[in-house]
C-alpha positions in Angstrom: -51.6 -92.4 46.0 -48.3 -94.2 44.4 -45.0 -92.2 43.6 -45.7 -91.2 40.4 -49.4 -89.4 40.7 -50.1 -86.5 42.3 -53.7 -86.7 42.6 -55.0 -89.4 45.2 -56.7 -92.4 43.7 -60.6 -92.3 43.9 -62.7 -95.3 44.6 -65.3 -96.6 42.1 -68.6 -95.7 44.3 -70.7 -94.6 41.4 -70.7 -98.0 39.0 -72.6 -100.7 41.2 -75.5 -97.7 41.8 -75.7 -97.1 38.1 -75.9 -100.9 37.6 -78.4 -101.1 40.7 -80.5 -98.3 39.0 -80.2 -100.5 35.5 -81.8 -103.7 36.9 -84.5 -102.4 39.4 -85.3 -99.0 37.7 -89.0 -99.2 38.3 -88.7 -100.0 41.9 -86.0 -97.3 42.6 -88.6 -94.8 40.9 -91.2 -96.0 43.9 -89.2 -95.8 46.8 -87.1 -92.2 45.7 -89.4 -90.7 43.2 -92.9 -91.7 43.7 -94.8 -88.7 42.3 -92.9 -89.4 39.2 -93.4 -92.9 38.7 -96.7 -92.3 39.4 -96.6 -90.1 35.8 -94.6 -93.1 33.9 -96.7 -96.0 31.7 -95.1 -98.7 33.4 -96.3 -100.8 30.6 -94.2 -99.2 27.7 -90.3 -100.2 27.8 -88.0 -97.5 28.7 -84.8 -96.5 27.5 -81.2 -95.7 28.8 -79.6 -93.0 26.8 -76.7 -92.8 28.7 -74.6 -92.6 25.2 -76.8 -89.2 24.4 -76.2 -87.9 28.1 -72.6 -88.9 27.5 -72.8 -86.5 24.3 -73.8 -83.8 26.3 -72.1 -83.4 29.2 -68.9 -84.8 28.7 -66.3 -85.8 31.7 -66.7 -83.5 34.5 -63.7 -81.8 36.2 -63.7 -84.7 39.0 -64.5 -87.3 36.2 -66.8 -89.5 34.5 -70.6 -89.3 35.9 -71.5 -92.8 36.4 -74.4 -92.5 38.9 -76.0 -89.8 36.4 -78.7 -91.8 33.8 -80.9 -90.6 31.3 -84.0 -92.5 30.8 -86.5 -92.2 28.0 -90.0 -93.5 29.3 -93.6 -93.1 28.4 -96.2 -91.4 30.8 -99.8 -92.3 31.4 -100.8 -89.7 28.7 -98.9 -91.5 26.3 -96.4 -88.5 26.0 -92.6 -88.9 25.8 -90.6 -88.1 29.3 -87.1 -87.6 29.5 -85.8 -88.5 33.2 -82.1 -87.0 34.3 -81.4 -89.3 37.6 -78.5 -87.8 39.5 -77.3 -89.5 42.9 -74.5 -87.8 44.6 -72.7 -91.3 46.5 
């Protein structure tokens, strides 16, 4: 904490897993969401909308979410899934 803030400065913790999440998303489904990858067409793209999620929630009282995405895939029935991944670091 310097001089001149009061509140202590927090470390970045939540950027590298959001980037982590970014490049391997379909193996982080498999290993921490299995029944739900299990739903997704792993043969459609999927989509970040973490400029929508953004939109909707804002900053937070303790700050930006980083870890939080939202992720637009398609499931095996060809419908439309929205997926809200929250990791508390």
């Amino acid at each position: 904490m310097d001089a001149d803030s009061t509140a202590p400065e927090r470390s970045d913790y939540d950027s590298p897993w959001k980037e982590a999440i970014g490049a391997y998303f379909q193996p982080f489904m498999r290993l921490f969401f299995e029944p739900v990858h299990e739903r997704v067409d792993w043969r459609q793209p999927h989509e970040f909308l973490d400029a929508e999620l953004q939109k909707i929630t804002g900053d937070s009282q303790i700050g930006k979410r980083f870890a939080d995405r939202l992720v637009r895939v398609r499931g095996r029935e060809g419908q439309e899934l929205w997926l809200l991944i929250h990791i508390e670091i």
